[in-house]
Backbone as CSV, one residue per row, in Angstrom:
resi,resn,N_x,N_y,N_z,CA_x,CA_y,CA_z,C_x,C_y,C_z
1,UNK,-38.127,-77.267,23.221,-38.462,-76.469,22.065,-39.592,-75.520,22.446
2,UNK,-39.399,-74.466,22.123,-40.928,-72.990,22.585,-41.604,-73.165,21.278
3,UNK,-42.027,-73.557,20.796,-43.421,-73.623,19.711,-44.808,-72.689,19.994
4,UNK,-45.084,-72.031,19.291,-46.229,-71.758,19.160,-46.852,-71.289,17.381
5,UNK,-48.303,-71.539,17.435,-48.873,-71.785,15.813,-47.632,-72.291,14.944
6,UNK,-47.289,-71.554,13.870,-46.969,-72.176,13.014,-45.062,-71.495,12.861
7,UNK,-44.825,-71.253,14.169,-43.300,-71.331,14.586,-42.776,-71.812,15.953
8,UNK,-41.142,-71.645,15.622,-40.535,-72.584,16.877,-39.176,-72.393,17.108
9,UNK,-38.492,-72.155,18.225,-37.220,-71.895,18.399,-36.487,-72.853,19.435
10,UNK,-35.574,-73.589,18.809,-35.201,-74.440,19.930,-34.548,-73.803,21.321
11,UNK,-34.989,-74.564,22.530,-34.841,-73.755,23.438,-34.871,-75.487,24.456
12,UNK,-33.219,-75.085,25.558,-33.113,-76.501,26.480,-33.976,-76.414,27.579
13,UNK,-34.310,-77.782,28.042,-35.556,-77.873,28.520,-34.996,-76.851,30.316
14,UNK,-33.555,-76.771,30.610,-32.721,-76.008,31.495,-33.535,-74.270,31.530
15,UNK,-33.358,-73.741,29.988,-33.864,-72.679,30.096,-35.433,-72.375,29.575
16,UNK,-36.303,-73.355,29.666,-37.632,-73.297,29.556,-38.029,-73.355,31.422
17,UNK,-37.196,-74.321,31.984,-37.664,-74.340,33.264,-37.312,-73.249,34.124
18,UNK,-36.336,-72.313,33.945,-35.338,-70.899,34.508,-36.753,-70.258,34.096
19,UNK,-37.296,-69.901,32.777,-38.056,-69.414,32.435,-39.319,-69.252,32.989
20,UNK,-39.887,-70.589,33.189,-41.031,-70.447,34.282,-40.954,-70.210,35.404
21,UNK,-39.876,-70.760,36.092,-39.962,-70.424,37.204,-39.817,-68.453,37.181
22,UNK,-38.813,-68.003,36.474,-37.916,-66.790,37.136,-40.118,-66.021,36.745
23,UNK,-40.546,-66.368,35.431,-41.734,-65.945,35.162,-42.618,-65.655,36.064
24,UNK,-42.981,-67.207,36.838,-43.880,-67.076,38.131,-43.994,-65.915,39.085
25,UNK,-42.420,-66.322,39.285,-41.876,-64.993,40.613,-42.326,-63.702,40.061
26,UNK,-42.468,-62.960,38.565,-42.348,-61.780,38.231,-44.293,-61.319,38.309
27,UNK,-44.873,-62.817,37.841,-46.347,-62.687,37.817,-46.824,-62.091,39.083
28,UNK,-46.200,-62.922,40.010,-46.827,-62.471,41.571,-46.209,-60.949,42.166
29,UNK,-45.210,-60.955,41.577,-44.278,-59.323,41.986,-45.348,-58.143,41.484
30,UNK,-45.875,-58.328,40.113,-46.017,-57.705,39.706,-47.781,-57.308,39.481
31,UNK,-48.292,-56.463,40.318,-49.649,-56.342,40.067,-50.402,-56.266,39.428
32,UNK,-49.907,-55.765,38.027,-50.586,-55.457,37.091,-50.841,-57.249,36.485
33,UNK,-50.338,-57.847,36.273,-50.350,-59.139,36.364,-50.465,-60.454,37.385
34,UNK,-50.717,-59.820,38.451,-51.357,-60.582,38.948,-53.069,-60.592,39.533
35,UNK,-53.365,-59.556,38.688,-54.933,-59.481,38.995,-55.839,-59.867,37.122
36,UNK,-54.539,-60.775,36.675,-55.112,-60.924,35.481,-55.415,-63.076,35.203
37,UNK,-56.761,-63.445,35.593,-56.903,-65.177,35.732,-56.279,-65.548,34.973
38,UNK,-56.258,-66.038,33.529,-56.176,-66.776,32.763,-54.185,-66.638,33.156
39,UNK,-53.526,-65.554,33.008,-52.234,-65.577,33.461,-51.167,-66.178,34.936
40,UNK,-52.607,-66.250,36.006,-52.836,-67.071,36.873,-52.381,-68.362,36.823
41,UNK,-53.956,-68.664,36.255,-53.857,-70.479,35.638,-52.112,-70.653,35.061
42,UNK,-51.771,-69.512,33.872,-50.600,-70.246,33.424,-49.120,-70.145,34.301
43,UNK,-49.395,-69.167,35.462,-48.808,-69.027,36.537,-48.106,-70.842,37.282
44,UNK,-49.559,-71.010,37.732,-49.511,-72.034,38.271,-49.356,-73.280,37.261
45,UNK,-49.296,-73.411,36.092,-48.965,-74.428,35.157,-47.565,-74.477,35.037
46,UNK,-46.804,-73.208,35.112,-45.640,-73.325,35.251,-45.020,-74.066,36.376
47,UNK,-45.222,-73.128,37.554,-44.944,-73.578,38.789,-45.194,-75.251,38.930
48,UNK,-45.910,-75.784,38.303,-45.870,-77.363,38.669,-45.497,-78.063,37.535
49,UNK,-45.521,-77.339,36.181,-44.614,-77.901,35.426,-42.533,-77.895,34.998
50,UNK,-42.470,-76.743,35.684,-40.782,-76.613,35.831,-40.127,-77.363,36.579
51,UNK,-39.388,-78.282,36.021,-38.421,-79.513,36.544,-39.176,-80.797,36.494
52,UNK,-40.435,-80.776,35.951,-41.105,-82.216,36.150,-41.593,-83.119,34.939
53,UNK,-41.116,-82.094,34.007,-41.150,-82.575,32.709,-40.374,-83.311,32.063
54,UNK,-40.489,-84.393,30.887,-39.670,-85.236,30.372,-38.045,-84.931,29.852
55,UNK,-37.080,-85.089,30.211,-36.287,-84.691,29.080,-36.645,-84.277,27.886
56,UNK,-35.961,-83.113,27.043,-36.225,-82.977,26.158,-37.920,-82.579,25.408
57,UNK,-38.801,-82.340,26.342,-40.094,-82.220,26.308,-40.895,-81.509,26.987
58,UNK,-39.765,-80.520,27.362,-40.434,-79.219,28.203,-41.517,-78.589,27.712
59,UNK,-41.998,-77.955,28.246,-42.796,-77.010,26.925,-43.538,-75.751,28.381
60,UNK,-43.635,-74.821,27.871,-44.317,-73.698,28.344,-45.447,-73.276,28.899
61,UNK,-46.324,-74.202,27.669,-47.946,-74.213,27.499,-48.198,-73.169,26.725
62,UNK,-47.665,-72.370,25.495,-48.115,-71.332,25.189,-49.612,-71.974,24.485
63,UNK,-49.659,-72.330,23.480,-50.840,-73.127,22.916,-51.747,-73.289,24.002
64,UNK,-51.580,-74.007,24.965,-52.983,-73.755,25.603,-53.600,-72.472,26.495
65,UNK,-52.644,-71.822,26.400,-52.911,-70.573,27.232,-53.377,-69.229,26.414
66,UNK,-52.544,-68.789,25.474,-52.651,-67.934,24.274,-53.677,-68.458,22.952
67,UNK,-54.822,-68.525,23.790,-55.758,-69.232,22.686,-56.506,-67.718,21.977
68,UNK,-55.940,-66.777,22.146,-56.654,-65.516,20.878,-55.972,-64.463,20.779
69,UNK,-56.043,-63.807,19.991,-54.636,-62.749,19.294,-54.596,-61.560,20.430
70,UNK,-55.688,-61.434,21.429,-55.870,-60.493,22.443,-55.020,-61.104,23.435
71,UNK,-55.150,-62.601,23.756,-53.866,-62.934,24.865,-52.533,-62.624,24.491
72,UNK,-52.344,-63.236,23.216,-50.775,-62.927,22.629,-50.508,-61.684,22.567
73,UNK,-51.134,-60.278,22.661,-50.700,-58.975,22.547,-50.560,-58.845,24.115
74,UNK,-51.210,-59.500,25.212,-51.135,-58.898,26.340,-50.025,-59.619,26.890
75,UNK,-49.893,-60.962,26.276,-48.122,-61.625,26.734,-47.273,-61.109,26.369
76,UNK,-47.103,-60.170,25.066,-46.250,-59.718,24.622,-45.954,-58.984,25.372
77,UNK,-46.360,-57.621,25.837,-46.512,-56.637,26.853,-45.970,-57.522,28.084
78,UNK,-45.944,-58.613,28.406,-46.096,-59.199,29.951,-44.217,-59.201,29.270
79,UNK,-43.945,-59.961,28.291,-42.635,-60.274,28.286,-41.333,-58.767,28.340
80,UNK,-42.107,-57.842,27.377,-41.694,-56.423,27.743,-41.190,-56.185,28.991
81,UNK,-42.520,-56.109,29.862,-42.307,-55.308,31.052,-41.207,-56.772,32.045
82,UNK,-41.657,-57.631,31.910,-40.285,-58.770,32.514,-38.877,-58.888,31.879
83,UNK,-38.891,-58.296,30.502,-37.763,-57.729,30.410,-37.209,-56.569,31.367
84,UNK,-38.055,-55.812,31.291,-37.504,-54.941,31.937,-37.472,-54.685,33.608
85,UNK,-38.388,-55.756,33.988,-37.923,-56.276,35.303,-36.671,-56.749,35.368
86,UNK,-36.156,-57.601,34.850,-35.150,-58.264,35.003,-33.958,-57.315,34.280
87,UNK,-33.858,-56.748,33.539,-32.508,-55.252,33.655,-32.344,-54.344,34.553
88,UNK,-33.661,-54.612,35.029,-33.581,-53.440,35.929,-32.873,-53.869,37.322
89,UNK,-32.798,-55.582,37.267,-31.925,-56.235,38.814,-33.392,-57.348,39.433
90,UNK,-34.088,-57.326,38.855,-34.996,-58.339,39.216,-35.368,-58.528,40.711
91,UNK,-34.594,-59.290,41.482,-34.966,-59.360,42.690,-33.674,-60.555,43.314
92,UNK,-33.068,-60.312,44.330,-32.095,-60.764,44.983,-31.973,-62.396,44.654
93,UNK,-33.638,-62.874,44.635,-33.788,-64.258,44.787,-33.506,-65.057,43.451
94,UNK,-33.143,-64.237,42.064,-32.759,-64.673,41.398,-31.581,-65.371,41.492
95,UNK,-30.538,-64.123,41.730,-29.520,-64.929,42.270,-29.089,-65.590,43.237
96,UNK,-30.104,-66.078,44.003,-29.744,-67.082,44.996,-30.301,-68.125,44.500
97,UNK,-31.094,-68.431,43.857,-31.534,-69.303,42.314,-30.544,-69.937,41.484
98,UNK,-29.440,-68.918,41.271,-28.755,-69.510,40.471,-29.261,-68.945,39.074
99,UNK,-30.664,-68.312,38.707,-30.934,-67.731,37.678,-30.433,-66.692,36.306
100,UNK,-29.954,-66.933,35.884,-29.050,-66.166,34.847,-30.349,-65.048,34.316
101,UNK,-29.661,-63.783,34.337,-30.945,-62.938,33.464,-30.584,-62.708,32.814
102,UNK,-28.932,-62.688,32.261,-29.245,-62.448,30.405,-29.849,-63.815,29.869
103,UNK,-29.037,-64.935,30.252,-30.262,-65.729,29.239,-31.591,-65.821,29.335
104,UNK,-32.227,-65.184,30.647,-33.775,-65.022,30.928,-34.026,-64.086,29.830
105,UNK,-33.195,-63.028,29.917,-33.725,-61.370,28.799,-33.756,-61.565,26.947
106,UNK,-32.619,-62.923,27.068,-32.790,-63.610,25.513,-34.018,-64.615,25.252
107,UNK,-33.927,-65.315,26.344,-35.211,-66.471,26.246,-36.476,-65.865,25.791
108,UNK,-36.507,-64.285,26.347,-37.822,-64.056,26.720,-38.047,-63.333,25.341
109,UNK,-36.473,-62.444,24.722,-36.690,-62.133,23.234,-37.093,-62.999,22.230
110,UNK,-36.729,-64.247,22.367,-37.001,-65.390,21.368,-38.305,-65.710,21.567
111,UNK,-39.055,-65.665,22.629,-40.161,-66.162,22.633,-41.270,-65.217,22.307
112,UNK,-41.118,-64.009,22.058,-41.590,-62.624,21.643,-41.597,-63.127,20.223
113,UNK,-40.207,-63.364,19.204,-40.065,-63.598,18.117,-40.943,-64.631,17.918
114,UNK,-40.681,-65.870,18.313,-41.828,-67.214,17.815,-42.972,-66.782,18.005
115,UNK,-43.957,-66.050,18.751,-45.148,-65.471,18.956,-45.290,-64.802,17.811
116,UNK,-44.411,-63.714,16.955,-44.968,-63.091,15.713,-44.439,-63.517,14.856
117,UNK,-43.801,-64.896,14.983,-43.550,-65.154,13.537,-42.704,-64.602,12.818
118,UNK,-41.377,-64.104,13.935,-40.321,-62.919,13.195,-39.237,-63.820,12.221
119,UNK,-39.252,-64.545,11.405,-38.064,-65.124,11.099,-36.928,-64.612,10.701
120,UNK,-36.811,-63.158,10.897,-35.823,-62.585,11.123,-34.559,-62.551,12.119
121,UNK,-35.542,-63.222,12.927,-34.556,-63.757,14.472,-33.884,-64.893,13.994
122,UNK,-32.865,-64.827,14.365,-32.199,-66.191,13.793,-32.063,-67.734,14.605
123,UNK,-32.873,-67.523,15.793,-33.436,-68.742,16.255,-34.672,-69.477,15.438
124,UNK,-35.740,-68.045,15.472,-36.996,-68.582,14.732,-36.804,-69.070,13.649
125,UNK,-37.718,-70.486,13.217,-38.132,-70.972,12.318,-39.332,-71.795,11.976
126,UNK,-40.015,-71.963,11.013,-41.305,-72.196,10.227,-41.726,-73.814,10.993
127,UNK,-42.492,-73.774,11.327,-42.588,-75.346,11.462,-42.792,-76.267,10.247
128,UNK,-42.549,-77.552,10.024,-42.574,-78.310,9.093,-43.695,-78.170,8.079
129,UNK,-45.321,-78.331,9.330,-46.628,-78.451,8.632,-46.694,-76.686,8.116
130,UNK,-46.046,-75.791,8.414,-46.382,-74.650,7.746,-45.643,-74.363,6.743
131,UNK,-44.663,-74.856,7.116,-43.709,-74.955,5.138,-44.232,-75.771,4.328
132,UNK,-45.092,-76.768,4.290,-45.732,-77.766,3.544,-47.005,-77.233,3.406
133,UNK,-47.880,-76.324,3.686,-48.480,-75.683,3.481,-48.861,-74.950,2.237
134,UNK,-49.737,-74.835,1.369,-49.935,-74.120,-0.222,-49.587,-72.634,0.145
């Protein structure tokens, strides 16, 4: 499941781990992001969290990484431009990966959506404690 604040889109723990990994590769490709720490750190959180996680209990780390509305605008931008890495043909090693980039280019739309809270997307939805909410 990709959760973050007070939304969430189910997502298999298959394409949370495609996700970090194909992510990693784009962090280090890409300079503008890789001279940025805190994206670093979640660099490498990926990299040792993809494939080692519980069934069913993947998770991303957005919550601990996107701790202020200035990170979440600059991930947003990060997911942009890795969109458009990855239309543009990404890099050979995807597909020797085995990496699918349309479902990378959807994963990465949905996770754009749960970040603003679009429930217009028809993955996104409210989490429990925020529908119970006054």
């Amino acid at each position: 499941m990709l959760m973050y604040r007070n939304h969430w889109a189910f997502a298999h723990d298959v394409q949370q781990d495609a996700f970090m990994e194909s992510a990693a590769r784009y962090v280090a490709a890409a300079p503008k992001y890789s001279a940025v720490p805190w994206l670093l750190q979640w660099r490498e959180f990926w990299l040792y969290s993809a494939g080692n996680q519980g069934n069913g209990a993947s998770c991303i780390g957005a919550d601990e990484f996107l701790t202020d509305d200035g990170r979440v605008e600059d991930f947003r931008e990060f997911l942009r431009d890795y969109r458009s890495w990855l239309a543009a043909g990404a890099d050979d090693e995807h597909a020797a990966a085995g990496l699918n980039t349309v479902s990378l280019i959807a994963y990465a739309e949905t996770a754009d959506a749960v970040l603003t809270g679009d429930e217009s997307h028809p993955n996104v939805h409210r989490t429990q404690e925020a529908e119970a909410a006054p």
